[in-house]
N, C-alpha and C positions, 0 to 999 in steps of 0.2 A: 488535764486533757483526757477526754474518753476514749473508750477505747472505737468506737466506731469513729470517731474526729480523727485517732493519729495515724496518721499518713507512715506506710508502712514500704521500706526502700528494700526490696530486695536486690540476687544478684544477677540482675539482668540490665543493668543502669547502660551497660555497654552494645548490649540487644540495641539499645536505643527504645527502652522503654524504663520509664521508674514505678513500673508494676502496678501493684492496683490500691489504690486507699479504698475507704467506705466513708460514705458520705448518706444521709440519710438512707441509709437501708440500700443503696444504690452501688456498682460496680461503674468507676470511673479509671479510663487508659491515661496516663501524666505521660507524654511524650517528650523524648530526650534529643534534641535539637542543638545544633552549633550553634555561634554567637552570630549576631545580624550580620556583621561587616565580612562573614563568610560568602556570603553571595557574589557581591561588588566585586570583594576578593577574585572570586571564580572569572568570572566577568576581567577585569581587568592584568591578568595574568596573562591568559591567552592573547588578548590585545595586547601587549607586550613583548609577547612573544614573536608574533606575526611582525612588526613595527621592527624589532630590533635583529631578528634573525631571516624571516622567509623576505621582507622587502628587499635588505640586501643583497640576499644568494641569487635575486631573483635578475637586480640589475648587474652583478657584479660582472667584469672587465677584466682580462688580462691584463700586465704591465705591457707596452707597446717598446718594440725594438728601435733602435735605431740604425744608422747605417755605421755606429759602432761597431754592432752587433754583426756583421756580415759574416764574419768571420763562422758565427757559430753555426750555420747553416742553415737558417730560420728563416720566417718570412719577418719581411722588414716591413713594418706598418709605416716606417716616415718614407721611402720609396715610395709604396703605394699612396701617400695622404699626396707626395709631391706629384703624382700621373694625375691625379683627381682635380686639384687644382686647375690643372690647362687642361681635365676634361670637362671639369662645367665650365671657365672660361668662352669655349665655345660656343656656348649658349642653347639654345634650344633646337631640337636633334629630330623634328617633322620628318618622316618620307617623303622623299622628292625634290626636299630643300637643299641649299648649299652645304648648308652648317651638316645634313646628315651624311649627304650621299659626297660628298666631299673634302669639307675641314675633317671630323671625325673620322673617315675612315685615313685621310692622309697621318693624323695624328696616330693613329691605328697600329697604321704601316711603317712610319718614321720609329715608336717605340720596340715593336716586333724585329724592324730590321736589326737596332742597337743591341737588344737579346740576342737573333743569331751573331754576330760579330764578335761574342763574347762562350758563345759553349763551351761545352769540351767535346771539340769535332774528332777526336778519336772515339768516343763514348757514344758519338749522337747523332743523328739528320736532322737537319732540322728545312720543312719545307713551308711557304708561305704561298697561301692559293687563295685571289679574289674572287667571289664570284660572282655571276649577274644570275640572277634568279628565275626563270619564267612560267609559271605552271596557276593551276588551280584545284582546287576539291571543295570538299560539302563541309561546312560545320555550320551549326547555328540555325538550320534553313535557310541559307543563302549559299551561294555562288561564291567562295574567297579566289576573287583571281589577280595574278599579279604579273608584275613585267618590269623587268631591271632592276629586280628588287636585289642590294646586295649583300654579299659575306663575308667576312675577312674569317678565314679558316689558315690554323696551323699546326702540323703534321712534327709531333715528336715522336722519331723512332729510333730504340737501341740498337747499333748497332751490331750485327751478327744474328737478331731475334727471328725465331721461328713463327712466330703468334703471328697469325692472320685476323684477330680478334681484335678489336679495339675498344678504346673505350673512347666516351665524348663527352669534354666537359662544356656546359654551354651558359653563355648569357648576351641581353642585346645591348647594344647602345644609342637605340631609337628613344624618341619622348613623346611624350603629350604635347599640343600645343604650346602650353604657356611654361611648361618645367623646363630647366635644364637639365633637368634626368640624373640630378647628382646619386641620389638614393638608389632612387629607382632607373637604371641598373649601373650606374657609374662607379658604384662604390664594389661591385661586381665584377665588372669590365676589371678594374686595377687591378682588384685581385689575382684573376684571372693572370695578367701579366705581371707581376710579381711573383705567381705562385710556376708559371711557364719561367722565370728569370731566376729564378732557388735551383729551379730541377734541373736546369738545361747546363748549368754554371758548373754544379759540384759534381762529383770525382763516385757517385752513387747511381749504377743502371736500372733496370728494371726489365717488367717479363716483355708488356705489352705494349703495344704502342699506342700514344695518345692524340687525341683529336682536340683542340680546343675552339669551339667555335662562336665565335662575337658577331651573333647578327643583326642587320639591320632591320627588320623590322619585327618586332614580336607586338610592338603595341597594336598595329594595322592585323588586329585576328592572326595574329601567331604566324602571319605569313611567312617569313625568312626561315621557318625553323621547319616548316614542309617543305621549302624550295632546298636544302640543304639535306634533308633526308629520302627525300624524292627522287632528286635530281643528281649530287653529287656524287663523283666518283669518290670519295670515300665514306660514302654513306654508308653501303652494304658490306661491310666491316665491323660498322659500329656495332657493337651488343649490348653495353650498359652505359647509361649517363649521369653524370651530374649535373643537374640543375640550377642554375642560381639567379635567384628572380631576388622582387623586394614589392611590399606594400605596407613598405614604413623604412626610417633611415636613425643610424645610428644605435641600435640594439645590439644585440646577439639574433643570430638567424636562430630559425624554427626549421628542426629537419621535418616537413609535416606529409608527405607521400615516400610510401617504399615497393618495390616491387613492381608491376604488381607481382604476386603468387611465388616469388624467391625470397625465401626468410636469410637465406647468407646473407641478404644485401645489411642489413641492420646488424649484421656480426663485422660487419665490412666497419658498419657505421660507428660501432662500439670500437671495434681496431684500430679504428685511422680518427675518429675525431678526438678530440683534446678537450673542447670544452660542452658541455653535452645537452642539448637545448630541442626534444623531443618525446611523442607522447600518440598513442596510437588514437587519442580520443582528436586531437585534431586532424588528421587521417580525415576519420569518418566524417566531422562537421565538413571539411574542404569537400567530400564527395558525394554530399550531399548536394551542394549548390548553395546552401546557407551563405558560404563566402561570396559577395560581385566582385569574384578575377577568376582571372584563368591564369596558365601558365603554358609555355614550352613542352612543358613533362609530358601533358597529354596529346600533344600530335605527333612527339618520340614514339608514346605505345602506341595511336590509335594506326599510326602511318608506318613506322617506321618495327614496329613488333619489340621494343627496346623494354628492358627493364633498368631500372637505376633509383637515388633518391633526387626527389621535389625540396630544394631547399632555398628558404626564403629570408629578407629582413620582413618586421612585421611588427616591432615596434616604434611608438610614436609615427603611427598611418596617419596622424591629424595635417602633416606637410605632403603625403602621396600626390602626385600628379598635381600638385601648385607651382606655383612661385616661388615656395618658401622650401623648396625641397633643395636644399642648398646644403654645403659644406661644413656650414655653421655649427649645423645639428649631427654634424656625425664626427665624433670623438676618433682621436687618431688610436685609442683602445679598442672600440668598435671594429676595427679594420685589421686591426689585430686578431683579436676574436674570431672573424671570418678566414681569414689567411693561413692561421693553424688549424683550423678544421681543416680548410680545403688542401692544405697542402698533406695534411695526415690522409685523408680521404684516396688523394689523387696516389699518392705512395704507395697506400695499403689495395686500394683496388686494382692498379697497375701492375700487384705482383701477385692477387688474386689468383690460385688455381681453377678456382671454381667458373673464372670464363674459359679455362682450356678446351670444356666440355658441358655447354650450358643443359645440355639434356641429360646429363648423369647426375644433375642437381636436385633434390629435395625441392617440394613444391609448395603451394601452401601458405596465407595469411601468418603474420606474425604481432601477439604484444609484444610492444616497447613502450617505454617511459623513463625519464630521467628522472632522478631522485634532487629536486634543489640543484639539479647542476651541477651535481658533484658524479654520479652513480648512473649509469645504465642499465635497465631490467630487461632481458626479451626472455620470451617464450612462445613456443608455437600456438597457435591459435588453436589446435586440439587440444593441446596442455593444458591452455585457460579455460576451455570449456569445462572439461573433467577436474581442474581447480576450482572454477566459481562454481559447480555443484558439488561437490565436496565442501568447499567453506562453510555452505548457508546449509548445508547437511548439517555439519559440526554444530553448527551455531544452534540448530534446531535442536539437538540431540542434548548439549549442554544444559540449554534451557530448562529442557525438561530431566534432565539429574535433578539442577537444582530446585525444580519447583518441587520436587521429591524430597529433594534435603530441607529445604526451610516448612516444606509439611512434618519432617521428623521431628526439626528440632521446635517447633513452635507449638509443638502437639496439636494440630488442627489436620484434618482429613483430607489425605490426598486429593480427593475429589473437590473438595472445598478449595482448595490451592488450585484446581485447573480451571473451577468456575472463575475463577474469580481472577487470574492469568487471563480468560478469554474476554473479560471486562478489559481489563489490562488493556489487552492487543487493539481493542476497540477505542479506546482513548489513545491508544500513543499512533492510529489509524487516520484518526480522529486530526491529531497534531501535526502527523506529518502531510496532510491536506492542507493545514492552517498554515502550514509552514511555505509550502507553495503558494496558494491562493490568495493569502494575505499582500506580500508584494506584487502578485500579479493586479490585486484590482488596487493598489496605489497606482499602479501603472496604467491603467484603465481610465481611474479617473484624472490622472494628469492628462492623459494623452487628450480624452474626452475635449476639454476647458481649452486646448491649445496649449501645452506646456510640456508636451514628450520633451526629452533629451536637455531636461534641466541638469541631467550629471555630465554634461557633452563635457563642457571646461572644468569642471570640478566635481571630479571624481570620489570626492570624500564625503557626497551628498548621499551615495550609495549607502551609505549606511546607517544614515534614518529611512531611506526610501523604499531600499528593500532589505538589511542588514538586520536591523530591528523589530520590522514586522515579521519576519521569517523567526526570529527567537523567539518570539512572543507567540506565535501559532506554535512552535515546537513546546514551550512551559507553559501557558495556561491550561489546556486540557488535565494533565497531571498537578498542577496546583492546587486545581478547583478537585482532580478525584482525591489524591494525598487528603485533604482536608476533609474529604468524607468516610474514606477507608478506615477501619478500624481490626480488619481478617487477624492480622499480624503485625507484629513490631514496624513502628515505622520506617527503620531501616532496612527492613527487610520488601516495607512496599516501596519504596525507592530504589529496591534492587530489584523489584517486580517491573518495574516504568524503563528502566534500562533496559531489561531483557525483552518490554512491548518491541520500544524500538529496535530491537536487534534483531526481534520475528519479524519485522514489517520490511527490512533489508534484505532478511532472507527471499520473502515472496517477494521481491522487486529482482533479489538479484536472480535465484530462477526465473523469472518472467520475462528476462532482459535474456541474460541466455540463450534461452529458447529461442527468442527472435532471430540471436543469432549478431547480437552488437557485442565485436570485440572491447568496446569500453566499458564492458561490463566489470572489468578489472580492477575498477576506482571501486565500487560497491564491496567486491570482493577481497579488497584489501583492507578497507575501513571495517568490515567486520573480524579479518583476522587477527586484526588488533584489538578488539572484546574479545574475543573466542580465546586466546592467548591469555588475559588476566583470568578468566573465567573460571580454564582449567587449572593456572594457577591455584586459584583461590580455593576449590574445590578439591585440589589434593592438598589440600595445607586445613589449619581451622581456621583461617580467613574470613574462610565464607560465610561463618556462624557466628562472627564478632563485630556485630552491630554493624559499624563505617569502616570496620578494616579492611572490609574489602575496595575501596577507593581506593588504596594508594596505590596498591599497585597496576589498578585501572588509573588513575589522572598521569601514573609516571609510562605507561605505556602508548594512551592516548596522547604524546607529544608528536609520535610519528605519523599518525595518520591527520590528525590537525597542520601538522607543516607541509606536509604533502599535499593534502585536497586543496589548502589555503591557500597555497603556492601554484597549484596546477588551475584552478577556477580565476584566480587574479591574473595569472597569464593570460587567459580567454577573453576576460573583461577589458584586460590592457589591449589584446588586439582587435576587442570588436567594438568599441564602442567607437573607434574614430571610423571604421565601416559601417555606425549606424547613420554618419554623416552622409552617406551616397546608398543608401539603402532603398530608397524610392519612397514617394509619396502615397502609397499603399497601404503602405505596413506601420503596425505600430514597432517601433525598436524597442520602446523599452518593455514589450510583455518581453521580449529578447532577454534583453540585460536583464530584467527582473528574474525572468525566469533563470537564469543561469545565476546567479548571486545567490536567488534562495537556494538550488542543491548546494552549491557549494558551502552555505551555511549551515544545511542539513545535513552534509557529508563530514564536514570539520567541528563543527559544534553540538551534532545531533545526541551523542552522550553526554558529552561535557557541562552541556546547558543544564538537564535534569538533574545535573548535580546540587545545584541551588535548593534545590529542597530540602535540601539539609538543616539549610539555615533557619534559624528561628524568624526572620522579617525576608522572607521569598519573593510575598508578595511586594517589597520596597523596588526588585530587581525587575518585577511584571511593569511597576508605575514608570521605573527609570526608560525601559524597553518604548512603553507609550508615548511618553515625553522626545524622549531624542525622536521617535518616529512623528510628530507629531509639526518638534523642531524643524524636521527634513522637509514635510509636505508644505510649511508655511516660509522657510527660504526660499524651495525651488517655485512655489507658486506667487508668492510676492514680492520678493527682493530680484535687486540685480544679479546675485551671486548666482540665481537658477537660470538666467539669459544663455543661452550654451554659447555664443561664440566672443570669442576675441578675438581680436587682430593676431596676425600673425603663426599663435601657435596654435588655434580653435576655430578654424575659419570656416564661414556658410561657403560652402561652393555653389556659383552659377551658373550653370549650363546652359546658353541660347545660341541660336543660328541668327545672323544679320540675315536675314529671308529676302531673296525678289524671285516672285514666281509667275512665271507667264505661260497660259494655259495657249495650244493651237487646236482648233477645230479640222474637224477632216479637209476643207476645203484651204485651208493654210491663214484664215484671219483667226486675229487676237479675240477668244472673247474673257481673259481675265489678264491684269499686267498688277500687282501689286506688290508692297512690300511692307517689311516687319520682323519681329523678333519672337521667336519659336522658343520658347522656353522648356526647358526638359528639366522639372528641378528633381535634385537627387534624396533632399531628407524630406524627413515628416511635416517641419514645419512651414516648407515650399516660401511660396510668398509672401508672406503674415510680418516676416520682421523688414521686409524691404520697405512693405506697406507703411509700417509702423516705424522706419526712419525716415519716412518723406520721399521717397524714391516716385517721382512721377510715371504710374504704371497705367494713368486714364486710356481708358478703353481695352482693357485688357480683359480679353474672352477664351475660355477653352475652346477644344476641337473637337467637339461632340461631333457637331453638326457638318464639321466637314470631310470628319475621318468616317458618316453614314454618308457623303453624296460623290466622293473623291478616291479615285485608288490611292493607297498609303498615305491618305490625310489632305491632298494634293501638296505634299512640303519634300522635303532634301532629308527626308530621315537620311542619317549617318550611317550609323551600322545598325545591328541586330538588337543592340541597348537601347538603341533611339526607337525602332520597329517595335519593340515589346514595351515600350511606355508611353507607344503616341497618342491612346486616346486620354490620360493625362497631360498632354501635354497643354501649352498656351499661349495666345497668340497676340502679341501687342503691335495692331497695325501703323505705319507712322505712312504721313502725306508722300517725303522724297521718294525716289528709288535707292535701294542701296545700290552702293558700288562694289564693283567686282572688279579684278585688276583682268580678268579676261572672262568670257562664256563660252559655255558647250556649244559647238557648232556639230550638229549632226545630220548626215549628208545620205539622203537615199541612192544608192548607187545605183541597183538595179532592181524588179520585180518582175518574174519571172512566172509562167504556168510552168511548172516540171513537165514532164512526155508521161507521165502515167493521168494527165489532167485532173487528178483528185488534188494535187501540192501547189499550194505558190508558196516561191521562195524570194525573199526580201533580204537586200545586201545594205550593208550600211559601213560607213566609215565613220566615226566619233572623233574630236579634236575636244580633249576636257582636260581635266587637274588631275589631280596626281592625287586625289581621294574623290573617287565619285561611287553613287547610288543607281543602279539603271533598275528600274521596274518595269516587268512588262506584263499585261493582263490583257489576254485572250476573251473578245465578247462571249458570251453564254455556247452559239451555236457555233462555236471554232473551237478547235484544239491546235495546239503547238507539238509536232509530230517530232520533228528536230531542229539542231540548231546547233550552233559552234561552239556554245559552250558546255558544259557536262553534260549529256545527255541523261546518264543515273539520278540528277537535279532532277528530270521532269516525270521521273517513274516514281519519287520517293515525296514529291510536294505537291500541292494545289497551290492555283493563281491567288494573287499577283506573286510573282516568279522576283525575286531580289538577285543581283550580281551584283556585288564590293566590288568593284574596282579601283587596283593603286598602281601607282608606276612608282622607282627608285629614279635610278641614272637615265634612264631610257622613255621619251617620252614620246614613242612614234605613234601615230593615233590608234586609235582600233576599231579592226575591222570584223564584220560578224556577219551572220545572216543565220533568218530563222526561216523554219517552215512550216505552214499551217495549213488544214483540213480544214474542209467546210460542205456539210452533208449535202447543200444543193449546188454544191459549185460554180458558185455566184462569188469572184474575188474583186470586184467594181464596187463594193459598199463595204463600210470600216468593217475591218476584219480585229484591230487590238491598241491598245493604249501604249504607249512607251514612254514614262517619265524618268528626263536626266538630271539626276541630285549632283551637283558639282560644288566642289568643297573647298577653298582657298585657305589652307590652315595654315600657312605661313606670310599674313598680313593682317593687320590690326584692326580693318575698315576705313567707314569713310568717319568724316569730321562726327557729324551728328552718331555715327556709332558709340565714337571714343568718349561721348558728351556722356552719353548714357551709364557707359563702365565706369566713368569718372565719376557719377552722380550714387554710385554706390556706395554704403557705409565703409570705415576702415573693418571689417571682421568679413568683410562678404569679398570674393576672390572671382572674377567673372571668367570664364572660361570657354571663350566664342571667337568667331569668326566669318566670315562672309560666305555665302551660299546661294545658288542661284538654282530654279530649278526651271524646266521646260516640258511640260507634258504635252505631245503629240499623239494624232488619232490617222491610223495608216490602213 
């Protein structure tokens, strides 16, 4: 062998380079590379990880007590599972109906009474107050007004107690049409009296005195819970609340609102709950609107000045407001889980100092997050600011030591090492675009074709659809530069591609910051877990020894991979069954995509570059393609991408049985007809009814009627039906529907006022216990006043919406309005007034039920009978 032929090893093998041979006159780099199956390895490790440790922690459940256990002063989950029973028993829990305003509150009252009968009446008062509701205010752009709507409220107080302060723990037992409300709020409501049936019993006081309040109506726009803070006498007491809603059943609740502006209340949260299931990044999403719900929580602040925590059920939301939201599905663990929160909760805020003097309290936004559910993190919102620019400070600062140090040790010129970093930065820029984009336009072109929400029932598609193109934009850019680089040791450009990414989080996580989003937390933690090996490695010779510096990067990056993995699968689990009712607008899954790629960029964004190590990289780019490939041709061809199934993945239905009958000013008909108003809620609306044979002939949007008609001329519902009416559509049939009664509405009087500029119009209404009243003012009139909120007509333009609901109380209503008219001429139509009347406790007529019936077993219909009368006065 010559000597220019023999390949010459020096001692830099561990550099990750086997130095230089001569080959024809020529300088060649021999790169020193792991074995293939190192890649997969990488790859399949963390997938294992996630699978065998973050799925569990994530669903994991308390053992459930029984009434064994009484003794030990717990809350009993078999009590509570046994109240839930005879509460969905009852059946479905409408405003105005028997089952709400009657069985349920008797049920209510018969449990509450059996609690007081048993306190310890030296220790305690305990008082029980029904109440009938009557009031109105503004949310939504509409009018929420109500009447006999009611509360079952009750008053624990220690005593001997000075405290004038109270607190209010609240949830409702009203339902949707078709649910029994087991979840949504039944599994709530138990708690509630079990968690009132622990405290009132045992031999243990407290400061303040407690409010628990189960109202009847939160579904009807949050009504009950303004009539209660509005109205009752011990409303103006209350200072902080607890919350407890659901939109989903059998989980662990999400504590996901705090405050607002009192960070105690999350030390409250850390105090008193048990098992810890919160995260300031949900906060933000819920307050954004992203979420379709609302809660309680916010007519506590907006109405009543209250601070406290928003806590919810929220997973498996695929039964919310069905049928199928039943018993079945909530594990008597579940209830457990809820009961030891709320009862640690209600303990710990109860003896809270911090409401002795809510103004001597520290003020101020707070992070919070639970770690896997074991761990609670806060800190004030200033702290995290001057943390996350510190972090990506360090990180920045780091970076550039070692672009210093691998210039020393590689002999090549500092300058040459920064150019050549700012290539770097530009590829790993480059990747973390690919890394977003990529599953956004899988998501594009599913949606495009007709095939959004092919992961609705299986969820496991997610990871060809947006799991693997997200890796694949994150390693190709660095695949393809690694194979071109030749600056330095190839370990050393491997440590270069890590560090892009690490500069690319810094200016994400300053620029996030700035805006001023408290979830910029997640960013700033995923980098402190590089910045952390970093400096390790750099005060050690780590740094300098080829791939030694991975270990103690791959053993450190365990914590932020189980956390980002765990906190984004959370998000997934609760939002993909709300892509279900998201509306026909929007694509869900840029949604879901978009959220699966950070999270794969937040959990994997290191971890993945590590593959290049291996000698066959490229095997893990091909495998990346393939499974993504696999994904797009299940969900776009097979059954397995159909989203729904019976039962647990069901199409919701939304329509109105429609009869509308239009009156001209002189009192003749000139429109009488009838039909089915469909409002559907997901992306893929009516495509798969169509495509089971659902007979929908003649079925037309409401373009054309929502330009020649005030509000479409139809029974919009509430404010959800208002803001998706020109979506909507209309399936005419021959009969008339039937109504088990109609709006009768009666002109009392009309009236010139004495200043001659006013006529004023009285009217009496006879309708349902959910109606619509619209009313539109022609061009050259205005509406001056009128009976109901006057602030409604300084804050809106026409057509003017009132919600009207009655509870107990169904005496008709009475109003009158008053209008302006520049020439004083009140002998020609002055304004429109259409009655939306709403029968949501009757199934229809024959030919209704034909229709619901004619529906596939995966499609859940969700309607009811509607009449509407538009008049010209």
């Amino acid at each position: 062998m010559g000597d220019k032929e023999k390949l010459i090893l020096d001692d830099h093998v561990e550099e990750g380079v086997k130095s230089y041979s001569r080959k024809h006159g020529r300088k060649h780099r021999v790169y020193f590379q792991l074995p293939w199956y190192f890649a997969g390895g990488i790859v399949l490790f963390w997938a294992l990880l996630f699978i065998a440790v973050v799925k569990p922690l994530f669903y994991r459940l308390p053992e459930p007590l029984t009434v064994e256990d009484a003794s030990k002063g717990g809350f009993i989950a078999e009590r509570a599972q046994a109240n839930l029973y005879d509460f969905e028993a009852i059946g479905t829990k409408v405003v105005g109906s028997d089952e709400n305003e009657h069985k349920t509150v008797q049920f209510l009252l018969k449990e509450l009474n059996l609690i007081k009968d048993n306190i310890q009446e030296d220790l305690f008062d305990m008082e029980i107050d029904l109440q009938y509701a009557y009031g109105a205010y503004v949310k939504w752009n509409l009018v929420n007004m109500y009447q006999g709507i009611q509360n079952v409220v009750v008053k624990l107080t220690p005593k001997g107690t000075t405290s004038e302060n109270y607190i209010l723990v609240n949830s409702h037992f009203d339902s949707q049409p078709t649910s029994p409300s087991t979840g949504d709020d039944g599994h709530m409501v138990v708690s509630i009296l079990e968690v009132l049936r622990v405290i009132s019993s045992r031999r243990k006081s407290f400061e303040h005195p407690i409010i628990f309040l189960i109202n009847g109506s939160e579904e009807n726009s949050l009504q009950a819970s303004h009539g209660f803070i509005a109205y009752h006498k011990w409303a103006k007491n209350c200072k902080a609340v607890i919350n407890l809603d659901a939109a989903g059943s059998g989980g662990r609740e999400l504590m996901f609102q705090s405050g607002p502006n009192n960070p105690w209340l999350v030390k409250i949260y850390k105090d008193g709950a048990k098992h810890y299931f919160s995260t300031t990044m949900a906060e933000e999403i819920f307050q954004t609107g992203l979420v379709p719900s609302y809660t309680d929580f916010d007519i506590f602040v907006e109405y009543g000045n209250l601070i406290g925590l928003d806590i919810g059920q929220c997973i498996n939301g695929f039964v919310y407001h069905t049928k199928y939201d039943r018993i079945d599905v909530i594990p008597r663990a579940a209830l457990q889980n809820t009961g030891d929160n709320l009862l640690g909760l209600v303990q710990t805020l109860s003896n809270a100092s911090e409401l002795r003097d809510l103004s001597a309290n520290p003020t101020g936004n707070t992070i919070f997050f639970d770690v896997l559910g074991l761990y609670l993190i806060s800190y004030s919102a200033d702290v995290g600011v001057k943390l996350n620019y510190a972090v990506a400070a360090a990180a920045i600062i780091l970076i550039y030591i070692s672009l210093l140090r691998i210039a020393e040790k590689s002999s090549v010129s500092s300058e040459q090492i920064l150019s050549t970093f700012i290539l770097v930065l530009v590829v790993q820029l480059i990747a973390f675009v690919l890394a977003l984009a990529l599953p956004l336009l899988v998501a594009y072109g599913l949606d495009k074709y007709g095939l959004s929400l092919s992961y609705f029932a299986t969820p496991s598609l997610l990871i060809g659809l947006y799991i693997c193109p997200s890796l694949l934009g994150l390693t190709l850019p660095s695949y393809i530069y690694l194979k071109l680089a030749n600056t330095v040791s190839f370990a050393q450009q491997v440590q270069l591609a890590l560090h892009g990414h690490a500069a690319v989080l810094s200016i994400l996580c300053i620029a996030i910051n700035y805006y001023g989003l408290r979830t910029t937390y997640v960013i700033t933690w995923t980098l402190a877990f590089y910045v952390i090996p970093l400096a390790f490695n750099l005060l050690t010779t780590l740094h300098d020894r080829g791939y030694s510096w991975t270990g103690i990067l791959k053993i450190v990056q365990v914590a932020p991979f189980m956390y980002n993995s765990y906190l984004f699968y959370c998000f997934i689990v609760i939002l993909t069954p709300m892509m279900g009712r998201f509306g026909v607008d929007t694509n869900p899954d840029l949604i879901i995509g978009a959220l699966t790629a950070l999270g794969t960029i937040l959990s994997m964004g290191f971890l993945i570059l590590l593959v290049n190590m291996s000698r066959r990289s490229g095997f893990v780019l091909i495998g990346l393609l393939a499974v993504t490939a696999a994904g797009v041709y299940i969900a776009s061809s097979t059954d397995i991408g159909f989203p729904y199934r019976p039962k647990t993945n069901v199409q919701r239905v939304p329509y109105l049985q429609v009869r509308r009958i239009f009156y001209e000013y002189d009192g003749t008909v000139s429109k009488d007809e009838s039909g089915y108003l469909f409002n559907l809620q997901d992306r893929r609306g009516l495509t798969p009814l169509l495509e089971s044979n659902v007979d929908l002939t003649g079925l037309v949007n409401m373009t054309s009627d929502c330009a020649k008609y005030m509000m479409c001329g139809m029974p919009l519902y509430d404010h959800r039906w208002v803001e998706a009416m020109e979506t909507t559509m209309w399936l005419p049939r021959k009969n008339p529907v039937w109504t088990p009664a109609e709006p009768i509405l009666k002109q009392l009087n009309k009236t010139v006022l004495a200043d001659g500029q006013t006529v004023q119009f009285e009217f009496e209404l006879t309708t349902s216990d959910h109606t619509s009243i619209f009313i539109s003012p022609n061009e050259d009139v205005i509406i001056s006043n009128w009976s109901f909120l006057k602030e409604y007509l300084t804050t809106n333009s026409p057509p003017y919406h009132i919600y009207y609901s009655f509870g107990i109380d169904n005496t008709p209503l009475r109003f009158h309005i008053e209008l302006k008219k520049a020439d004083g001429v009140y002998t020609v139509p002055l304004f429109q007034m259409g009655i939306g009347a709403h029968y949501m406790h009757v199934k229809g007529d024959d030919e209704s039920i034909r229709l619901a019936n004619s529906l596939p077993d995966y499609a859940v219909s969700i309607q009811w009978p509607a009449m509407y009368k538009k008049y010209i006065f």
